[in-house]
C-alpha positions in Angstrom: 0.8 -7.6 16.8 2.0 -4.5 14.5 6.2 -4.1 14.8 7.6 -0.8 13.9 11.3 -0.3 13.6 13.8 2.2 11.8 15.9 0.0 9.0 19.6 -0.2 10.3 21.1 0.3 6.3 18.4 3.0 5.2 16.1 6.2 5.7 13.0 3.8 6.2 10.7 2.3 8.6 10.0 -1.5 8.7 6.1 -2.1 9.8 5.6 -5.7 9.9 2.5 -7.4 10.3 3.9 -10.0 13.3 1.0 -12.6 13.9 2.7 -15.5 11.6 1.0 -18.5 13.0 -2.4 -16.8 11.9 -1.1 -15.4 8.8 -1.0 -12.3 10.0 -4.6 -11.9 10.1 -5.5 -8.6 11.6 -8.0 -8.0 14.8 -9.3 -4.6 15.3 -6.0 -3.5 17.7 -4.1 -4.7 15.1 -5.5 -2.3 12.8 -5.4 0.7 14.9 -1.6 -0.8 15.4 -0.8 -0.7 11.6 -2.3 3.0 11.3 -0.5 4.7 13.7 3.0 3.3 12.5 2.2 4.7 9.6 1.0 7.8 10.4 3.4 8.5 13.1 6.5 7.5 10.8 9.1 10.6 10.3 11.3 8.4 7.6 10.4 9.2 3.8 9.7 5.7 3.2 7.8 2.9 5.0 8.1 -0.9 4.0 5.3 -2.8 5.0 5.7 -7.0 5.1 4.3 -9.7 7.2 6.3 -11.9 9.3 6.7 -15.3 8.8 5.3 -17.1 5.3 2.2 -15.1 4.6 2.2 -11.3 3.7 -1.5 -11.0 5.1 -4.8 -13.2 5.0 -7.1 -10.4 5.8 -9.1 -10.0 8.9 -9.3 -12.2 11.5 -11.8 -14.6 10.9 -13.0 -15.8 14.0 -13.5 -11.8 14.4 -15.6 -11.4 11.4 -18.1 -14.7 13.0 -18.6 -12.7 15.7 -19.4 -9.0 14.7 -21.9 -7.2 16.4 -21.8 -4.7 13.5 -20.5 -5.4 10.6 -21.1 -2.3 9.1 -18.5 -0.6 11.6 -15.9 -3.1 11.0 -15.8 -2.4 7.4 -15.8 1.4 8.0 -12.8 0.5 10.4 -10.8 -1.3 7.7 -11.8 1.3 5.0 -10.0 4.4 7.4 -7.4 2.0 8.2 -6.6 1.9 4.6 -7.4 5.6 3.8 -4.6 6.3 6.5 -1.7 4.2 4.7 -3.2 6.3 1.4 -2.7 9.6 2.8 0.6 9.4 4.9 3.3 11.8 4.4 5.9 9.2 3.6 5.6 6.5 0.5 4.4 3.4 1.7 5.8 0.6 -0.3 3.5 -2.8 0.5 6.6 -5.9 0.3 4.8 -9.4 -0.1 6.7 -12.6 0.8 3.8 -14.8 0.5 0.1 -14.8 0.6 -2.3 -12.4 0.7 -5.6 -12.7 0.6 -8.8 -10.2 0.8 -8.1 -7.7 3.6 -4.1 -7.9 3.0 -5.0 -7.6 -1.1 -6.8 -4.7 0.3 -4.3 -3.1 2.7 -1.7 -3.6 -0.2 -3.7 -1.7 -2.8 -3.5 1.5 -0.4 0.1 1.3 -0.9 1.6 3.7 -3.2 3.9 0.7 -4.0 3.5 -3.0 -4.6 6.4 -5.0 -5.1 6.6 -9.0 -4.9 8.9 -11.7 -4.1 8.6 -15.1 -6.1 7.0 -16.3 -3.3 3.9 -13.8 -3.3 0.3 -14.8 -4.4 -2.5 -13.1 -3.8 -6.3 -13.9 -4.0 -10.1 -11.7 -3.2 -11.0 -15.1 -1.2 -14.0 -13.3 0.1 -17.0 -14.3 -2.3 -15.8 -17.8 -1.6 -17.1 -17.7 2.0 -20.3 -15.6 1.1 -18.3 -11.9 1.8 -16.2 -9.7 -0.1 -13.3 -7.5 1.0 -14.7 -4.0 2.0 -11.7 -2.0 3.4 -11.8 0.0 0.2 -10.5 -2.6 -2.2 -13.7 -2.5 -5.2 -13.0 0.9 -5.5 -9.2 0.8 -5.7 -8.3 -2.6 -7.6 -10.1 -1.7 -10.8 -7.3 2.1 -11.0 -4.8 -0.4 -10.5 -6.0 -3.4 -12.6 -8.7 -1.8 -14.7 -12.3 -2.8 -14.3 -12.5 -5.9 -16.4 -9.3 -7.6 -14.2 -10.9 -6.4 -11.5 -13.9 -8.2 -11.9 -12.2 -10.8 -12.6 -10.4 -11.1 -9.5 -13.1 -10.0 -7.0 -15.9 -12.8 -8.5 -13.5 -15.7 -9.3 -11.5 -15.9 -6.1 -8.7 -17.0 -8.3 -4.9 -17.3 -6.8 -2.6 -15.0 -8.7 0.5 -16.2 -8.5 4.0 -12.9 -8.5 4.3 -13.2 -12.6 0.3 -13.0 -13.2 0.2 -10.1 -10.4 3.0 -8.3 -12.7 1.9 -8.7 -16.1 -1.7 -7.4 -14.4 0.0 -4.1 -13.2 -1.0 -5.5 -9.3 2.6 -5.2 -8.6 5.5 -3.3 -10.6 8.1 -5.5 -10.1 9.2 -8.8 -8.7 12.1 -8.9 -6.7 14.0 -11.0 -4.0 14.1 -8.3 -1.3 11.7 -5.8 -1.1 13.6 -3.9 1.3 16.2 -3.3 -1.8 13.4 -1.1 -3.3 12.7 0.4 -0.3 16.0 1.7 0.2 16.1 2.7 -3.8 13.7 5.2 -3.4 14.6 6.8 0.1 17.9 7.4 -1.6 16.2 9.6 -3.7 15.5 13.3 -2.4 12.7 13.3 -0.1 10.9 16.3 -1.3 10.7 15.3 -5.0 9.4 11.9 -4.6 7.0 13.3 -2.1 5.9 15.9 -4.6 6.1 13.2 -7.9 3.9 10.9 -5.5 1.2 14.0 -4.4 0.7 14.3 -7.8 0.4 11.0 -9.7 -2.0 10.6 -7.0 -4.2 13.3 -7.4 -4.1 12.5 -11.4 -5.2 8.8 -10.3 -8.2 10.0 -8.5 -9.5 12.0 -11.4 -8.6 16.0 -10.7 -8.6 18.0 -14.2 -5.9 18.1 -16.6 -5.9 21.9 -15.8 -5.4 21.3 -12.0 -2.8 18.6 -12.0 -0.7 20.6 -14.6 -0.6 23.7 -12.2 0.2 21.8 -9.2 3.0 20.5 -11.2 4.2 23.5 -12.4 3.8 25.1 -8.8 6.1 22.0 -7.0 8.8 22.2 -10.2 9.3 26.1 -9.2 9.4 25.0 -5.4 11.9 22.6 -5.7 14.0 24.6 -8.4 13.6 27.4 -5.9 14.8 25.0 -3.3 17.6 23.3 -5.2 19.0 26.5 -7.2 18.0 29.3 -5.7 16.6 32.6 -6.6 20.0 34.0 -7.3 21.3 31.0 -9.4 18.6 32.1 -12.0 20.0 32.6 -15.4 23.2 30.9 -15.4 
């Protein structure tokens, strides 16, 4: 079950991941759930958590025994992710707790990963003969680098919220996520979406030469926007 709700003390939505006694492991509903309140969000800032004392432990195991084809449940996942990448607002991932492969994963297509002291996280999958596929091989090593990456994704290893920090997994740990949520939808809307377009783009390897003009282009926007044409000069 997939919860969407507008914060009462903020411009943000809540999405919460609301299956606790299963660790909020997702089924396929759930994942077409989680995509659409994120892509149908009109707030400048979504906060996404789990209910209960895990963040996420991935798909739904009793799901994955019984997959006709595995191939499209992966390729579910992976646009499922790709979605949370690309929405309009900034997705800020909050984990209270564990997470583990698929969650890892989901959190990673975040543009923001904060955790509380509680967090861990883990790739749990090569322990049961798998390996997360929602997209998370291609996007831990630009978060982690290559050689953390590897480590993670072949040792299975439990990272506890200080390991995930100093790794650059997270970029802060804190008691509340929702306190960074509402830090940046106090900010003005346009120039975080514009800051986050671009460090984006940058992250996926566009030139130098085309990151710099689409930089240049958004400053003059939101100058134009700010100042005005006939504030020029003063």
């Amino acid at each position: 079950m997939i919860r969407a709700e507008r914060a009462a003390d903020g411009d943000y939505r809540i999405v919460t991941l609301d299956r606790p006694a299963a660790r909020n492991a997702l089924t396929p509903a759930d994942l077409d759930a989680l995509a659409a309140a994120v892509a149908e969000a009109d707030e400048p800032v979504v906060l996404l958590r789990g209910a209960g004392s895990a963040f996420c432990a991935g798909a739904d195991l009793d799901v994955v025994a019984d997959l006709d084809d595995p191939a499209a449940f992966a390729a579910h996942g992976q646009r499922v992710a790709s979605t949370i990448e690309s929405a309009d607002p900034v997705v800020l991932a909050g984990v209270d707790g564990a997470a583990r492969g698929g969650g890892v994963e989901l959190a990673l297509a975040c543009d923001l990963r904060v955790a509380t002291p509680a967090a861990t996280f883990a790739e749990t999958g090569v322990a049961l003969g798998l390996f997360g596929a929602w997209g998370g091989t291609a996007r831990l090593p630009r978060v982690v680098g290559e050689g953390a990456a590897l480590d993670i994704a072949c040792s299975a290893r439990i990272l506890d919220a200080e390991t995930a920090l100093n790794l650059g997994l997270v970029s802060r740990v804190v008691a509340d996520p929702e306190t960074v949520a509402r830090e940046v939808a106090d900010n003005d809307h346009d120039a975080v979406a514009a800051v986050r377009r671009l460090v984006r783009a940058g992250s996926r390897g566009e030139s130098a030469e085309a990151t710099e003009r689409a930089e240049r282009e958004a400053f003059a926007r939101l100058h134009a926007e700010q100042f005005g044409d006939g504030d020029r000069g003063r």
